[in-house]
TIDOVO-955238 format. One line per 4 residues: for each residue x, y, z of C-alpha. Coordinates in pm, whole numbers, plus 32768, in hexadecimal, padded with zeros to 4 digits. Layout:
% residues N
X:Y:Z | ...
***
This chain:
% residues 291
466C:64E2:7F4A | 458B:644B:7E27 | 4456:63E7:7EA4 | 446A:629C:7DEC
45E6:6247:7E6F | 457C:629F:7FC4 | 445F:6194:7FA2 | 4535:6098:7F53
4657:60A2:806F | 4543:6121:8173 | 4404:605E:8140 | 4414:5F7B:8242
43D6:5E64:8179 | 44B2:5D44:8163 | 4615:5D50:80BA | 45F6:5C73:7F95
475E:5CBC:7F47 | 4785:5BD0:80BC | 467D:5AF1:8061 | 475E:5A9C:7F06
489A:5A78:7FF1 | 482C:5976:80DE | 4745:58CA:7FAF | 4892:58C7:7ED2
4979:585B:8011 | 488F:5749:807C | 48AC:56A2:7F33 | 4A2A:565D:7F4B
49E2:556C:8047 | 4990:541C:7F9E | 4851:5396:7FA2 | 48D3:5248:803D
493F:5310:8173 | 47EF:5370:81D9 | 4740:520E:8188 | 481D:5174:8269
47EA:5264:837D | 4686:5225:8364 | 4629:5157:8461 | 46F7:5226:8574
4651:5351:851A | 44E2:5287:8557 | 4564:5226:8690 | 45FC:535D:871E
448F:5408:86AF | 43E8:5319:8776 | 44D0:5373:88C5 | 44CA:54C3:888F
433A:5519:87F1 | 41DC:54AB:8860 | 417F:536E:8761 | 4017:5395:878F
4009:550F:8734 | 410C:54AB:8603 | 400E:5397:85A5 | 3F08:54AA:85C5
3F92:5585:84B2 | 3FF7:54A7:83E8 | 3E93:53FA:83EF | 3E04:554B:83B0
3F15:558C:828A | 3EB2:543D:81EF | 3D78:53B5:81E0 | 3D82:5292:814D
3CEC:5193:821B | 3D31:5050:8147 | 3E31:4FD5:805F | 3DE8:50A3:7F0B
3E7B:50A2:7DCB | 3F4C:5190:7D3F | 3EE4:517C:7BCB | 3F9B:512D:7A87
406A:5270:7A7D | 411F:5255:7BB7 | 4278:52B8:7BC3 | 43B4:5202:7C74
443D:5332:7D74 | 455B:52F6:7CFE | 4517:538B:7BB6 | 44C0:5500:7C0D
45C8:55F0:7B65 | 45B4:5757:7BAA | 457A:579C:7A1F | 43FB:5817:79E3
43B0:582D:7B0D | 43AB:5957:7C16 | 44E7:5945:7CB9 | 443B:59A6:7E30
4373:5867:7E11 | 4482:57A2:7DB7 | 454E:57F7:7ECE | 4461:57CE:7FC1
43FF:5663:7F23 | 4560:5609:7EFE | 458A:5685:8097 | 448A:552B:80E8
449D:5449:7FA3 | 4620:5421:7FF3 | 45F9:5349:8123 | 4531:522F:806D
457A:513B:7F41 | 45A3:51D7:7E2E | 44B4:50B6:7DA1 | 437E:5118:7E4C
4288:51D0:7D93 | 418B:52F6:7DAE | 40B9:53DB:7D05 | 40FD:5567:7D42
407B:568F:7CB1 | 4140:57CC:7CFE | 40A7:593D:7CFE | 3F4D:59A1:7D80
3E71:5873:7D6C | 3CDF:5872:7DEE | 3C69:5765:7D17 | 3C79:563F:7D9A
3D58:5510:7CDE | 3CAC:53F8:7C5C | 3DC3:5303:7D4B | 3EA1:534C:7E62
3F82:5491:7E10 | 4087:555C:7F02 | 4013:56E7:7EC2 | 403E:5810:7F6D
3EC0:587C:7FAC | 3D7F:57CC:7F75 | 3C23:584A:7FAA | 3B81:580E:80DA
3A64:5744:8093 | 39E8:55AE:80F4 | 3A9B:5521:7FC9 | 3BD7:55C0:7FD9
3CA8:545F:8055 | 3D56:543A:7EF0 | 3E1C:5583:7F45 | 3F27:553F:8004
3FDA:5666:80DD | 415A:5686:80B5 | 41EA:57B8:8163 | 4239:5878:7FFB
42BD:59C8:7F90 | 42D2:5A1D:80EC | 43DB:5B39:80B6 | 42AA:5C05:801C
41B4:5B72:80E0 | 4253:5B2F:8290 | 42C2:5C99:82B6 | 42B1:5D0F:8426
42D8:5E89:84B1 | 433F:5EDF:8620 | 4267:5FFE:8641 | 429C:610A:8769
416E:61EC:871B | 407D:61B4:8851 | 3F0F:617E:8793 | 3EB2:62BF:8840
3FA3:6390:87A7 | 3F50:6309:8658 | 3E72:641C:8577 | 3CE9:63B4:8579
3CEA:633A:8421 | 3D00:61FD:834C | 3E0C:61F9:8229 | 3E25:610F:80DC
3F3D:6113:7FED | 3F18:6006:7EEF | 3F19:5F6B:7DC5 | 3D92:5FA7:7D1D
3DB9:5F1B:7BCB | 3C86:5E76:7B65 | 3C44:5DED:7CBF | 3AC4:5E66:7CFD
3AF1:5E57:7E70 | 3C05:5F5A:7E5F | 3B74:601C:7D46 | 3A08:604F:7E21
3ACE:6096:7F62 | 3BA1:61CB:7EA5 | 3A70:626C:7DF2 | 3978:6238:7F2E
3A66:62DA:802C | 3AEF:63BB:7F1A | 3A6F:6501:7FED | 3A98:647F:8129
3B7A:654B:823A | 3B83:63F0:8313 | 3BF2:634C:81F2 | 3D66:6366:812C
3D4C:6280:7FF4 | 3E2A:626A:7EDA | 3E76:619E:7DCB | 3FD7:6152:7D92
3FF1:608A:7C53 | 408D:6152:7B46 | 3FE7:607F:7A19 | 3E5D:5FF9:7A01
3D5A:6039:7ACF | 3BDF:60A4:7A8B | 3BB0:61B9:7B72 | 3A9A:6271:7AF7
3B4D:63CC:7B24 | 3CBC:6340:7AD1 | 3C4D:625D:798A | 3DC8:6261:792C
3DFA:619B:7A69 | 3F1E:628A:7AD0 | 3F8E:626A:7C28 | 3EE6:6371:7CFC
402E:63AE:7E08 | 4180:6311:7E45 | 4193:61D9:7F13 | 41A7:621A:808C
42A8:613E:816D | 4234:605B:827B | 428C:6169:8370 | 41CB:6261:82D4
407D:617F:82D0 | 40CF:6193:847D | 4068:62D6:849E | 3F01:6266:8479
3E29:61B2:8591 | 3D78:60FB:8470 | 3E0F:6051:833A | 3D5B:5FA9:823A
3D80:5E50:81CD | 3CDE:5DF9:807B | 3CFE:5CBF:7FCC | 3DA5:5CE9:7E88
3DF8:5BA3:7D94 | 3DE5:5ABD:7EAD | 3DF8:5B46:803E | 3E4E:5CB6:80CE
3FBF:5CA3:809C | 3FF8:5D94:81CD | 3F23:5CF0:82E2 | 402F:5C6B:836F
4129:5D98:83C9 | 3FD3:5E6E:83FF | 3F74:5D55:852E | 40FB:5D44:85A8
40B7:5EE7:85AF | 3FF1:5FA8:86C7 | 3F20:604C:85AD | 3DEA:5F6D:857F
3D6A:5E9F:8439 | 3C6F:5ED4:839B | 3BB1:5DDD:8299 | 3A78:5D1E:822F
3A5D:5BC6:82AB | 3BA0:5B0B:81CF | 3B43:5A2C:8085 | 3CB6:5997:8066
3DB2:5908:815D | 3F2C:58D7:8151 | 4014:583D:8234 | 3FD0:594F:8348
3E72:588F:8345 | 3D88:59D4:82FC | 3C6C:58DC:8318 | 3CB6:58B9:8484
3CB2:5A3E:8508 | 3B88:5A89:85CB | 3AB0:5BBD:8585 | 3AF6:5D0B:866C
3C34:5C3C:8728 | 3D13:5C1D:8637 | 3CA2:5D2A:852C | 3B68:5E11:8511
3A73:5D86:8421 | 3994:5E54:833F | 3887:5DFD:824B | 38F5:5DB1:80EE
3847:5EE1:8077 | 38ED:5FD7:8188 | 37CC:6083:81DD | 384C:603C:836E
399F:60A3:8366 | 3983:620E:83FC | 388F:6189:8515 | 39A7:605F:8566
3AB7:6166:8568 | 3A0D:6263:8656 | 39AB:614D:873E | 3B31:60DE:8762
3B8D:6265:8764 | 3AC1:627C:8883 | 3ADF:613E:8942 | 3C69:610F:8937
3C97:5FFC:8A27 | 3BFF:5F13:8959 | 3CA1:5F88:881F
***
Protein backbone atom coordinates (compact mmCIF):
# COMPACT_ATOMS: atom_id res chain seq x y z
CA UNK A 1 0.00 0.00 0.00
CA UNK A 2 1.06 3.77 -0.71
CA UNK A 3 2.63 5.13 2.08
CA UNK A 4 0.55 8.30 1.85
CA UNK A 5 -3.02 6.29 1.53
CA UNK A 6 -2.02 4.19 4.37
CA UNK A 7 -1.52 7.48 6.46
CA UNK A 8 -4.68 8.59 5.87
CA UNK A 9 -7.12 5.48 6.79
CA UNK A 10 -4.48 4.40 9.60
CA UNK A 11 -3.25 7.48 11.41
CA UNK A 12 -5.11 7.36 14.31
CA UNK A 13 -6.21 10.68 14.10
CA UNK A 14 -9.71 11.65 14.09
CA UNK A 15 -12.14 10.91 11.10
CA UNK A 16 -13.02 14.25 9.79
CA UNK A 17 -15.20 12.54 7.25
CA UNK A 18 -17.41 11.68 11.00
CA UNK A 19 -16.74 14.93 12.35
CA UNK A 20 -18.62 16.48 8.91
CA UNK A 21 -21.50 13.85 9.51
CA UNK A 22 -22.57 14.65 12.94
CA UNK A 23 -21.60 18.65 12.24
CA UNK A 24 -23.91 18.42 8.99
CA UNK A 25 -26.70 16.15 10.93
CA UNK A 26 -26.79 18.41 13.93
CA UNK A 27 -27.73 21.32 11.85
CA UNK A 28 -31.10 19.83 10.60
CA UNK A 29 -32.37 20.25 13.90
CA UNK A 30 -33.72 23.84 14.26
CA UNK A 31 -32.16 26.20 16.27
CA UNK A 32 -35.45 26.85 18.26
CA UNK A 33 -35.32 23.20 19.45
CA UNK A 34 -32.26 23.54 21.39
CA UNK A 35 -33.11 27.16 22.95
CA UNK A 36 -36.02 25.80 24.37
CA UNK A 37 -34.38 22.83 25.84
CA UNK A 38 -32.06 25.06 27.49
CA UNK A 39 -32.93 25.35 30.76
CA UNK A 40 -33.46 21.40 31.19
CA UNK A 41 -30.19 20.75 30.03
CA UNK A 42 -28.77 23.44 32.97
CA UNK A 43 -30.71 21.60 35.28
CA UNK A 44 -30.01 18.01 34.48
CA UNK A 45 -26.03 19.27 34.55
CA UNK A 46 -26.50 20.44 37.85
CA UNK A 47 -28.04 16.77 39.11
CA UNK A 48 -25.78 14.92 37.37
CA UNK A 49 -22.02 17.17 37.55
CA UNK A 50 -20.19 18.87 40.46
CA UNK A 51 -21.24 22.89 40.10
CA UNK A 52 -18.31 24.06 41.94
CA UNK A 53 -15.68 22.18 39.76
CA UNK A 54 -17.96 23.43 36.56
CA UNK A 55 -17.70 26.99 38.06
CA UNK A 56 -13.98 26.23 38.39
CA UNK A 57 -13.33 25.78 34.69
CA UNK A 58 -15.32 27.95 33.52
CA UNK A 59 -13.72 30.72 35.86
CA UNK A 60 -10.41 29.55 34.65
CA UNK A 61 -11.76 29.59 30.82
CA UNK A 62 -12.99 33.16 31.37
CA UNK A 63 -11.46 35.61 33.21
CA UNK A 64 -13.24 38.35 33.15
CA UNK A 65 -13.95 39.51 36.49
CA UNK A 66 -16.33 42.54 35.78
CA UNK A 67 -18.82 43.53 33.27
CA UNK A 68 -16.57 44.54 30.06
CA UNK A 69 -17.36 45.75 26.85
CA UNK A 70 -17.28 44.04 23.83
CA UNK A 71 -16.22 46.86 21.41
CA UNK A 72 -17.77 48.44 18.32
CA UNK A 73 -17.27 45.41 16.02
CA UNK A 74 -19.15 42.88 17.82
CA UNK A 75 -21.15 40.54 15.97
CA UNK A 76 -24.91 39.20 16.69
CA UNK A 77 -24.27 35.05 16.90
CA UNK A 78 -26.70 34.80 14.92
CA UNK A 79 -24.88 36.09 12.01
CA UNK A 80 -21.93 33.54 11.60
CA UNK A 81 -22.21 31.73 8.11
CA UNK A 82 -19.84 29.06 7.31
CA UNK A 83 -18.53 31.22 4.14
CA UNK A 84 -14.77 32.57 4.89
CA UNK A 85 -14.37 31.01 7.52
CA UNK A 86 -12.70 27.51 8.46
CA UNK A 87 -15.39 25.18 8.41
CA UNK A 88 -13.86 23.14 11.79
CA UNK A 89 -14.36 26.34 13.72
CA UNK A 90 -17.58 26.90 12.58
CA UNK A 91 -18.89 23.73 13.55
CA UNK A 92 -17.61 23.67 16.72
CA UNK A 93 -19.02 27.43 17.35
CA UNK A 94 -22.24 26.59 15.84
CA UNK A 95 -22.19 23.16 18.41
CA UNK A 96 -22.55 26.15 21.59
CA UNK A 97 -23.80 29.46 19.82
CA UNK A 98 -27.08 27.43 18.88
CA UNK A 99 -28.49 27.23 22.35
CA UNK A 100 -28.59 31.09 22.93
CA UNK A 101 -30.40 34.13 21.18
CA UNK A 102 -29.41 34.54 18.18
CA UNK A 103 -29.29 38.39 19.28
CA UNK A 104 -26.50 38.19 21.65
CA UNK A 105 -23.24 39.24 20.53
CA UNK A 106 -19.47 38.34 20.71
CA UNK A 107 -16.23 38.83 19.38
CA UNK A 108 -14.27 35.56 17.98
CA UNK A 109 -11.23 35.08 16.22
CA UNK A 110 -10.78 31.63 14.68
CA UNK A 111 -7.25 29.93 13.88
CA UNK A 112 -4.12 30.13 16.08
CA UNK A 113 -4.36 33.26 18.12
CA UNK A 114 -1.45 34.39 20.96
CA UNK A 115 -2.05 37.97 20.86
CA UNK A 116 -4.19 39.04 23.01
CA UNK A 117 -7.63 41.10 21.72
CA UNK A 118 -7.98 44.51 22.58
CA UNK A 119 -11.92 43.38 24.21
CA UNK A 120 -13.43 40.21 25.15
CA UNK A 121 -12.98 37.51 22.18
CA UNK A 122 -13.92 33.53 22.13
CA UNK A 123 -10.44 31.86 20.56
CA UNK A 124 -9.04 28.70 20.54
CA UNK A 125 -5.51 29.42 22.33
CA UNK A 126 -4.14 32.40 24.04
CA UNK A 127 -0.74 32.90 25.51
CA UNK A 128 -0.22 32.25 28.91
CA UNK A 129 0.72 35.33 30.43
CA UNK A 130 -1.04 37.99 33.39
CA UNK A 131 -2.98 39.85 30.76
CA UNK A 132 -4.38 37.22 28.84
CA UNK A 133 -8.36 37.82 30.30
CA UNK A 134 -9.55 39.37 26.82
CA UNK A 135 -9.04 35.78 25.29
CA UNK A 136 -11.70 33.84 25.89
CA UNK A 137 -11.41 29.78 25.64
CA UNK A 138 -14.07 28.00 23.46
CA UNK A 139 -13.39 24.29 22.98
CA UNK A 140 -12.37 24.80 18.98
CA UNK A 141 -11.12 22.62 16.18
CA UNK A 142 -11.10 19.90 18.53
CA UNK A 143 -11.23 17.11 15.77
CA UNK A 144 -7.44 18.13 15.09
CA UNK A 145 -6.73 19.08 18.35
CA UNK A 146 -8.83 16.21 21.35
CA UNK A 147 -7.38 13.10 19.70
CA UNK A 148 -6.89 10.22 22.25
CA UNK A 149 -4.92 6.74 21.67
CA UNK A 150 -5.53 3.52 23.79
CA UNK A 151 -2.09 2.46 23.88
CA UNK A 152 -1.09 -1.30 24.92
CA UNK A 153 2.74 -0.89 24.76
CA UNK A 154 3.88 -1.24 28.53
CA UNK A 155 6.52 1.96 28.89
CA UNK A 156 9.10 -0.73 29.39
CA UNK A 157 8.77 -2.32 26.25
CA UNK A 158 8.89 0.94 24.49
CA UNK A 159 12.58 1.50 22.59
CA UNK A 160 14.90 4.02 24.79
CA UNK A 161 14.48 6.86 22.53
CA UNK A 162 12.51 10.09 22.00
CA UNK A 163 10.75 10.59 18.49
CA UNK A 164 9.42 13.97 16.66
CA UNK A 165 7.56 14.05 13.47
CA UNK A 166 6.39 17.49 12.68
CA UNK A 167 5.71 20.27 10.92
CA UNK A 168 9.24 22.70 11.10
CA UNK A 169 8.40 25.44 8.78
CA UNK A 170 9.79 28.56 10.01
CA UNK A 171 9.04 27.72 13.62
CA UNK A 172 12.67 28.36 15.36
CA UNK A 173 11.84 26.05 18.18
CA UNK A 174 11.43 23.16 15.77
CA UNK A 175 14.07 24.24 13.40
CA UNK A 176 16.93 24.31 16.57
CA UNK A 177 15.53 21.02 17.95
CA UNK A 178 16.12 19.12 14.26
CA UNK A 179 19.66 20.56 13.56
CA UNK A 180 20.87 20.19 17.41
CA UNK A 181 19.83 16.51 17.72
CA UNK A 182 20.52 16.01 14.01
CA UNK A 183 23.36 13.24 14.96
CA UNK A 184 21.89 12.02 17.83
CA UNK A 185 21.18 8.01 18.17
CA UNK A 186 18.66 8.94 21.26
CA UNK A 187 17.07 11.21 19.10
CA UNK A 188 14.62 10.47 15.75
CA UNK A 189 13.68 13.95 14.30
CA UNK A 190 12.14 14.72 11.13
CA UNK A 191 10.55 17.31 9.44
CA UNK A 192 7.43 16.48 7.71
CA UNK A 193 6.30 19.56 5.85
CA UNK A 194 6.67 19.11 2.20
CA UNK A 195 6.90 23.06 1.39
CA UNK A 196 9.07 25.93 3.50
CA UNK A 197 11.22 25.51 6.05
CA UNK A 198 14.87 26.99 6.78
CA UNK A 199 16.75 24.02 7.74
CA UNK A 200 20.17 24.85 7.26
CA UNK A 201 20.99 21.48 5.42
CA UNK A 202 17.39 21.16 3.67
CA UNK A 203 17.13 25.10 2.47
CA UNK A 204 14.37 23.86 0.00
CA UNK A 205 12.39 23.05 3.10
CA UNK A 206 11.59 19.49 1.66
CA UNK A 207 10.17 17.14 4.03
CA UNK A 208 12.91 14.95 5.42
CA UNK A 209 10.52 11.43 5.84
CA UNK A 210 6.88 10.51 5.44
CA UNK A 211 4.52 11.24 8.24
CA UNK A 212 4.39 8.49 10.91
CA UNK A 213 0.77 7.39 12.43
CA UNK A 214 -0.08 7.82 16.02
CA UNK A 215 0.72 4.18 16.50
CA UNK A 216 3.94 4.39 15.12
CA UNK A 217 5.04 7.46 17.50
CA UNK A 218 4.09 4.40 20.48
CA UNK A 219 6.91 2.58 19.91
CA UNK A 220 8.96 5.21 21.67
CA UNK A 221 9.14 5.74 25.60
CA UNK A 222 9.63 9.48 24.82
CA UNK A 223 7.72 11.72 22.35
CA UNK A 224 8.28 15.19 21.79
CA UNK A 225 5.91 17.92 22.13
CA UNK A 226 6.94 21.25 20.51
CA UNK A 227 4.87 24.19 20.23
CA UNK A 228 4.21 25.06 16.72
CA UNK A 229 1.75 28.25 15.71
CA UNK A 230 0.12 28.18 18.96
CA UNK A 231 0.43 24.81 21.53
CA UNK A 232 1.98 21.15 20.82
CA UNK A 233 -0.89 19.84 18.84
CA UNK A 234 -0.11 16.18 20.05
CA UNK A 235 0.17 16.62 23.88
CA UNK A 236 -2.86 15.39 24.33
CA UNK A 237 -2.94 11.72 22.72
CA UNK A 238 0.98 11.60 23.83
CA UNK A 239 -0.42 12.09 27.81
CA UNK A 240 -3.63 9.64 27.09
CA UNK A 241 -0.44 7.18 25.77
CA UNK A 242 2.01 5.19 28.12
CA UNK A 243 4.95 6.76 26.15
CA UNK A 244 5.92 9.95 28.07
CA UNK A 245 5.92 13.83 26.86
CA UNK A 246 8.33 15.60 26.52
CA UNK A 247 8.47 19.63 26.31
CA UNK A 248 9.74 22.98 27.63
CA UNK A 249 7.60 24.63 30.12
CA UNK A 250 4.19 25.64 27.66
CA UNK A 251 3.81 29.49 26.33
CA UNK A 252 0.08 28.91 25.03
CA UNK A 253 -3.02 27.21 26.43
CA UNK A 254 -6.20 25.82 24.84
CA UNK A 255 -9.18 24.39 26.22
CA UNK A 256 -7.21 21.29 27.63
CA UNK A 257 -5.78 24.20 29.96
CA UNK A 258 -1.84 23.60 29.12
CA UNK A 259 -1.29 26.39 31.61
CA UNK A 260 -2.47 24.12 34.33
CA UNK A 261 -0.08 20.80 33.84
CA UNK A 262 2.45 20.56 36.44
CA UNK A 263 6.15 19.97 35.61
CA UNK A 264 7.51 16.09 35.80
CA UNK A 265 3.57 14.84 36.71
CA UNK A 266 1.92 15.42 33.91
CA UNK A 267 4.79 15.77 31.20
CA UNK A 268 8.69 15.90 31.47
CA UNK A 269 9.92 19.38 31.21
CA UNK A 270 13.17 20.41 29.58
CA UNK A 271 14.92 23.69 29.20
CA UNK A 272 13.97 25.74 26.22
CA UNK A 273 17.36 25.27 24.82
CA UNK A 274 17.38 21.26 25.28
CA UNK A 275 20.59 20.99 26.56
CA UNK A 276 18.74 18.48 29.47
CA UNK A 277 16.84 16.27 27.48
CA UNK A 278 19.21 13.13 27.34
CA UNK A 279 19.92 13.48 31.22
CA UNK A 280 15.80 13.63 31.80
CA UNK A 281 15.41 10.62 29.54
CA UNK A 282 18.07 8.35 31.19
CA UNK A 283 16.79 9.26 34.60
CA UNK A 284 13.07 7.94 33.57
CA UNK A 285 14.88 4.94 31.61
CA UNK A 286 16.27 4.04 34.73
CA UNK A 287 13.80 4.86 37.40
CA UNK A 288 10.52 3.38 35.72
CA UNK A 289 8.16 3.54 38.54
CA UNK A 290 8.03 7.00 38.51
CA UNK A 291 7.88 7.34 34.81
Amino acid sequence: MNASFKYIFHSGKNSKFLFYLKAVARELVPDSWTRQRLQKEMEMCAQLYDENYIASRVDYYCKLMTSTKLGPDASRIGDLHKKGHNSTYYYDSREIIRWFDSELRWNYLFGDIRDIPPYPTIVKSRSLTPDNANSVLLKLDKCRHFVYVNDKIPFADKQDRVIFRGQVGTRENRIRFIQQFANDPRVDAANTLANGGLLADNPDGKAIVPRMSLYEHLNYKYIMALEGNDVASNLKWVMSSNSLAVMPRPTCETWFMEGRLKPNVHYIEIRDDYADLIEKMDYYTDHPDEA
